[in-house]
N, C-alpha and C positions, 0 to 999 in steps of 0.2 A: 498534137504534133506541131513542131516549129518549124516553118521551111524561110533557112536564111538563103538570101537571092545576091549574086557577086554584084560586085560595082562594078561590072563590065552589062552586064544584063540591066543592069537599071538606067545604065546610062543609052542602053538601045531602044528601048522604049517612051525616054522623055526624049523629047526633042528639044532641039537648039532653041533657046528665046532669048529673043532680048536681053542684055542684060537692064532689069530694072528693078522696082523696090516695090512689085507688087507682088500680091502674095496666089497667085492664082497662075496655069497655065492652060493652053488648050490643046487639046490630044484629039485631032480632028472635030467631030461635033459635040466632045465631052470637053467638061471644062474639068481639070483636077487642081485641086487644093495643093499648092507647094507644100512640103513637110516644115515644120517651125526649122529643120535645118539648113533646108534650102536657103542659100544668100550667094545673091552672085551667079547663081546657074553652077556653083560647085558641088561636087557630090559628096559624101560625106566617106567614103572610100579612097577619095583623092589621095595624094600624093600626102599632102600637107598632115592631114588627118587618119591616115592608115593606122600610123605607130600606135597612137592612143588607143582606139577603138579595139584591135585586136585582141587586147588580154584581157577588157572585158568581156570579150564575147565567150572569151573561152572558161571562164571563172562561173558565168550564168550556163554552160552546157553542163560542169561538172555538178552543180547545186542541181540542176533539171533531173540527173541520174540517181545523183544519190537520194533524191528523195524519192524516185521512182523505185528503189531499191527498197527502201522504207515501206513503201505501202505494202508490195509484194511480200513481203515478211510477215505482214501482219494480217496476212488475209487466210483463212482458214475455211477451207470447203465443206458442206454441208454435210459432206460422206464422212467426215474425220471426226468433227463433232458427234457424229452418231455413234461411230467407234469408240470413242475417249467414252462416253455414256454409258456402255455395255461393260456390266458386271465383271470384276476379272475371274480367272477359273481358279480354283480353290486348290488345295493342296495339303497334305499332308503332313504334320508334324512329330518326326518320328525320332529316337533313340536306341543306340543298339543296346544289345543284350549282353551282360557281362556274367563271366561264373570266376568265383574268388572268395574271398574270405572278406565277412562283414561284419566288421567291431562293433558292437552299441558300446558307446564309453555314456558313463551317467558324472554328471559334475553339481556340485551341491558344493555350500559352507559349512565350515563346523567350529566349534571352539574350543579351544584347549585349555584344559585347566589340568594342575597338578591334585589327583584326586587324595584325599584324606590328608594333608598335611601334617606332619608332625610338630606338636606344639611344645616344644621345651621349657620344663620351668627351672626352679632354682635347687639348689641341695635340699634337702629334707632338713637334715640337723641343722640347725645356725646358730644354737646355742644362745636362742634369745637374741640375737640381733635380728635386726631389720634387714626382710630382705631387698637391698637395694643395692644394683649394678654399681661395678667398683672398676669395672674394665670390660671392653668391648675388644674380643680378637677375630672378629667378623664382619663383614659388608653385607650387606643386601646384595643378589646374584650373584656374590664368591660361592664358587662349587667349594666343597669340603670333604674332607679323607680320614682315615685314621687316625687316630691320636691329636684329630684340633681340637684344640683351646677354644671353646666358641663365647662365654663371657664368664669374670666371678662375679658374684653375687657374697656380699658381706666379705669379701675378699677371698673366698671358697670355690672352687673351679667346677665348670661342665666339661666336661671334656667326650669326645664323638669317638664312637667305635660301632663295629656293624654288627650283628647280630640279631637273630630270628626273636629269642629270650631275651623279653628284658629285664633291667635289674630286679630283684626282689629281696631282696637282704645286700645287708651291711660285706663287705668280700675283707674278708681277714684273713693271715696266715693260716694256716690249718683246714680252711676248708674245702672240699672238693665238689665237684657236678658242671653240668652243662654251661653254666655263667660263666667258670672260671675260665672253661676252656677259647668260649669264644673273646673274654679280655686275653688271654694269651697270645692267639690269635691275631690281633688287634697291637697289642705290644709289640708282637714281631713285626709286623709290617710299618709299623710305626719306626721302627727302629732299636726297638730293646729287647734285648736277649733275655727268655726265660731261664735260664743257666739249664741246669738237670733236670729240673721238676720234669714229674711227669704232666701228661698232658690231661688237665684240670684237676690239678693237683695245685690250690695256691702255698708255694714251699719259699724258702729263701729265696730262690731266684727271680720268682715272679714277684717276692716282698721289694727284690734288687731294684728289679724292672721300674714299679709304680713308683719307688723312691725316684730315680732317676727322670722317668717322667715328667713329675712335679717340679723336680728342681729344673729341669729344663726350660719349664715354663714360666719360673719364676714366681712357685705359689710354694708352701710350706706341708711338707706331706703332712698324713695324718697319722698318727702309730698305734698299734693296739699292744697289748701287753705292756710290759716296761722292762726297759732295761737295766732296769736296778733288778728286778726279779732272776733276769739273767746270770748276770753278773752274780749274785745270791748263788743258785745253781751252779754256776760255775766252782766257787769256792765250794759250796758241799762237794763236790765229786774229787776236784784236791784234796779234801780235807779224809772223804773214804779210800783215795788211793793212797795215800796214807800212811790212815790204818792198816788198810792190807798189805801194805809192804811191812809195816812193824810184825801184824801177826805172822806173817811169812815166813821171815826173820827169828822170830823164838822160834818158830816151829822148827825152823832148821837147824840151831843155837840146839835143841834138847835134845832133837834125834844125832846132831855130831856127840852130844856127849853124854849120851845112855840112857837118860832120864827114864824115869818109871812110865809104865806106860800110862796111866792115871792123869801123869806131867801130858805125856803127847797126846791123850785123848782132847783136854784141857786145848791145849795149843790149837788142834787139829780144827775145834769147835770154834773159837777166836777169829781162825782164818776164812770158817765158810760163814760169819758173821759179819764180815770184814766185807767178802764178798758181795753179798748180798745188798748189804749198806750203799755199797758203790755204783749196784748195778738197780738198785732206785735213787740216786742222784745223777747217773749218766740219763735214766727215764727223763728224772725229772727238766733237766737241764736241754732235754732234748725236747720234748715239750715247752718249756721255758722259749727258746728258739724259733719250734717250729710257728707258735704264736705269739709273738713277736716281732714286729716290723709293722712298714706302709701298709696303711688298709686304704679302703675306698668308702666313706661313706655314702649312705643312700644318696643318688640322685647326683654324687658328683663326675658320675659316666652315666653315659645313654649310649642305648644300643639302637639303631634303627638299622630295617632289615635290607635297604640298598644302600649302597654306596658307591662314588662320589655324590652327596647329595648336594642341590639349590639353596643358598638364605635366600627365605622369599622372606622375612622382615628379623631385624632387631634391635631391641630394647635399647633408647638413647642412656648415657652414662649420666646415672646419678639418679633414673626411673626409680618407682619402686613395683615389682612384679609380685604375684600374687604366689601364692605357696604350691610346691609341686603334692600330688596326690597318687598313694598304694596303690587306688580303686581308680576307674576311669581311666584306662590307657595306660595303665605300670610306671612306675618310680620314672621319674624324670621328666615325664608330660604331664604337661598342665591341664589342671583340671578345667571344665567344660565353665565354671564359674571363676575363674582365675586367668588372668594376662599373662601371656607366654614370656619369656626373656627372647629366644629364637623361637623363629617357624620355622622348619625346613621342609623343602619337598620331599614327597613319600618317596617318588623317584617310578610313581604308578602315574605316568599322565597318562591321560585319556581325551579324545575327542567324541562332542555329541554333534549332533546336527540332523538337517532335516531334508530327505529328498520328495520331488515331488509323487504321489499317488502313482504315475507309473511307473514309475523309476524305480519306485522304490521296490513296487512289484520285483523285480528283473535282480534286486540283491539280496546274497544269501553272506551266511554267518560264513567266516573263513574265504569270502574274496581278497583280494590286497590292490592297493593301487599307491597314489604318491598324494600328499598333502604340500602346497606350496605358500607361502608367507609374503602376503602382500607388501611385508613391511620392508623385510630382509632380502625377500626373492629366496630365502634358505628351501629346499626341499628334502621328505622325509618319508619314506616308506610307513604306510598304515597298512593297518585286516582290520576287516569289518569282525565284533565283536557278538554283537548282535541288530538286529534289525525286529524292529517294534511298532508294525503301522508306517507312516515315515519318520518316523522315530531312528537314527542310525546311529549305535555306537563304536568307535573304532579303537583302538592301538594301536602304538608306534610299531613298526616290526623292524627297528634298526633305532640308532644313535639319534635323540630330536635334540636340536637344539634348545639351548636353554631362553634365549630370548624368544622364542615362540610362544611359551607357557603364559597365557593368558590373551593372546592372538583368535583374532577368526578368521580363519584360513581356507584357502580354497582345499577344495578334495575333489580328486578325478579318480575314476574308476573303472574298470572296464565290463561291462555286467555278462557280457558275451562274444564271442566269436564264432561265426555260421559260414560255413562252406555250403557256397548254395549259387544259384544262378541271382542276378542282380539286376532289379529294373526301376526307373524312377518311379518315384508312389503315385507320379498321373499318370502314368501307363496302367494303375491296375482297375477297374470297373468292375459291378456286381451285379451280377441276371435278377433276373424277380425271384426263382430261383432260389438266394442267397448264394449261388458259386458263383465266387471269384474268377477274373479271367483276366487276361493282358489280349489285346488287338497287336496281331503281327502283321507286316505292311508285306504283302508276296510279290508285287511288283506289275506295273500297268495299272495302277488307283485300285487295285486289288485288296483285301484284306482280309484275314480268316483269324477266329476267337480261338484260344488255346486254354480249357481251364488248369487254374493251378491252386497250389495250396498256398498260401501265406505263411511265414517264417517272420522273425525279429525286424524291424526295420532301424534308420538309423539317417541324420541327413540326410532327408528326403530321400533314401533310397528305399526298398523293400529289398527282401529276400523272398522267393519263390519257386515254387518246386511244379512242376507238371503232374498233371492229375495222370496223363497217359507218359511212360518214357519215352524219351525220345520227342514229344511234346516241343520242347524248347531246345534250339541250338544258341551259343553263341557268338554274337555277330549278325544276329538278325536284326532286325528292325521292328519295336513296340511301338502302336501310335500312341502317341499325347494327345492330341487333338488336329482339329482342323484348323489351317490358315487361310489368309488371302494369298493368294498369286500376286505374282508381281505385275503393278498398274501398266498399262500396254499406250502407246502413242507419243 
């Protein structure tokens, strides 16, 4: 404690001295020591001296407080330290109880490839030339349709059409069966009219057809019979119509003028001679005809069984490709020892890939989910095809893009959907027992064990069913575990 004393009170206690220059006074039979500011017998409160003194004194009260304020802050009672020491109270970590529907989605990679590719070679016939590409009417990833051009080879065309059957003979006028109809087929959609013919019937019109085709594409048909054979036929049947008009003509000639009947037997016999003659050169002629015109040599159409199909590669211009083969994949694919001119996709992609051990458990043949392309971001409807271990193979179940086809792509799946009550998977615990239970928090640090059954789980959730009904509400509270309380002081 500081006790300041006025300069009215100090000056009642010293008494009047002398003024001199010594440094001592006397205070009856005490002698007191002047202050170093004593000078003069003036106090240091005077008049002269007040101003100064004052704001110091008040500047040293406020520094006295505030450090006095200081210490108080930082003094801490023995009672409180004991408190801050004791344990805090513990508490419960709880989560409510949900009922709803809980997806397991499974997600794995897979790869896509276009499975069995078709491998196109060259015409069969080449009449001794070499077979070597003479023109390229395709790209690599041009999709392709009916009636394309896909390269010649010795100047002699492949040309694209869909069907199940592939080529296996030479397709000439006159012939008929299941080939014809699917070139027909093919023609039409291509743009050329089979005229009449019936349907796989190759007649005039589908001879019309392939002629035009070719010429369209700027290649030279091919022709089977000849036209001078025609032509030949032709004249025979003028030349019986003819006759038949000459026999006709006497016969008419003898019976206008009476002739013995011997005459008109004669005549009669002439005319169904005559006939006859005409109606094997109209045969013939017709024949002549019907085989005669544009044919297809082997191998200068391919049928493959989807369509629009993928070039997944072809042959640079001026290559030499290896010869197409009867056996091993039918007229037009190249054999398994021989270089293709085109590949194209079969138009069967497939994706394989691999989920892990439980996952995989959880999928069956005929799920469907989405496959997505890291590349593109394109997405694609897949079904699982079969499932082998984690072995999983799928199929598109809609339109895939063509740039995917050789991508490894994500795949998501849904493996289930459970309509069930829902609790975090640290809420569930297992008795010695083996039953499963969830701890429900009832309130007041309360808690009672509820068994339940286990169901699918998924993001750290479980699905769970109550061993007894009614077991589990809603909105209740599962413990997780124990916490600390909140620190106290």
């Amino acid at each position: 404690m500081v006790a300041l004393v006025s300069n009215s009170n100090l000056e009642s206690w010293l008494p009047d001295q002398p003024a001199a220059d010594d440094d001592t006074a006397s205070l009856g039979d005490i002698e007191v020591a002047r202050p170093a500011w004593w000078r003069g017998g003036r106090l240091p409160g005077s008049p002269e001296r007040r101003s100064r003194a004052l704001p110091v004194l008040v500047i040293l009260a406020l520094l006295l407080g505030v450090g006095a304020g200081v210490v108080a802050r930082g003094f801490i009672s023995p009672a409180q330290v004991a408190a801050n020491a004791k344990a805090p109270k513990a508490s419960l970590i709880t989560a409510r109880v949900k009922y709803g529907v809980l997806a397991v989605p499974v997600n794995f990679r897979a790869n896509v490839s276009n499975g069995n590719p078709v491998q196109v070679g060259p015409p069969s016939d080449l009449g001794g030339s070499l077979a070597v590409i003479t023109s390229v009417g395709v790209a690599p990833g041009q999709r392709v349709g009916q009636g394309q051009l896909l390269v010649t080879v010795a100047e002699r065309p492949v040309f694209l059409f869909a069907g199940v059957i592939p080529v296996f003979r030479v397709m000439v006028p006159g012939i008929h069966g299941a080939d014809v109809k699917e070139l027909q087929a093919g023609l039409a959609a291509a743009g050329f009219g089979t005229g009449f013919d019936a349907s796989g019937v190759y007649g005039p019109g589908t001879a019309a057809a392939v002629k035009a085709l070719y010429r369209a594409n700027g290649v030279t048909p091919s022709y089977a019979g000849s036209p001078g054979a025609v032509r030949q036929a032709s004249n025979q049947v003028k030349t019986a119509q003819q006759a038949l008009a000459t026999a006709q003509a006497t016969l008419t000639a003898d019976e206008n003028s009476k002739a013995p009947a011997s005459k008109l037997a004669a005549d009669q016999a002439a005319v169904t001679q005559a006939q006859q003659q005409l109606s094997t050169a109209r045969r013939a002629l017709a024949h002549a005809k019907k085989t005669t015109g544009a044919q297809i040599p082997m191998g200068e159409v391919v049928f493959v069984p989807h369509l629009p199909a993928r070039v997944l590669s072809v042959g640079k211009l001026g290559a030499s490709v290896g010869s197409s083969s009867g056996s091993g994949g039918g007229p037009g694919r190249s054999s398994g020892n021989s270089s293709a001119a085109v590949q194209l996709g079969s138009g069967k992609v497939t994706l394989s890939g691999f989920a892990p051990g439980p996952q995989a458990r959880l999928l069956r043949a005929g799920m469907t989910g989405t496959a997505i392309s890291d590349v593109s971001g394109s997405r694609f409807g897949v079904r699982i095809s079969s499932v082998r271990g984690p072995r999983i193979e799928l199929v598109p179940s809609g339109r895939v893009p063509g740039s995917v086809v050789g991508q490894n792509v994500q795949v998501t799946l849904t493996a289930s959907r459970v309509r069930s009550f829902i609790v975090p998977v640290a809420a569930v615990g297992t008795a010695g027992s083996g039953q499963t239970y969830v701890t429900l928090a009832t309130g007041g640090g309360q808690t009672r064990a509820v068994p339940v059954r286990l169901g699918v789980s998924s993001g750290g959730l479980q699905a769970v069913t109550p061993v007894r009904p009614g077991g589990l509400r809603a909105g209740q509270l599962v413990v997780l575990g124990i916490g600390a309380g909140k620190q106290r002081g």
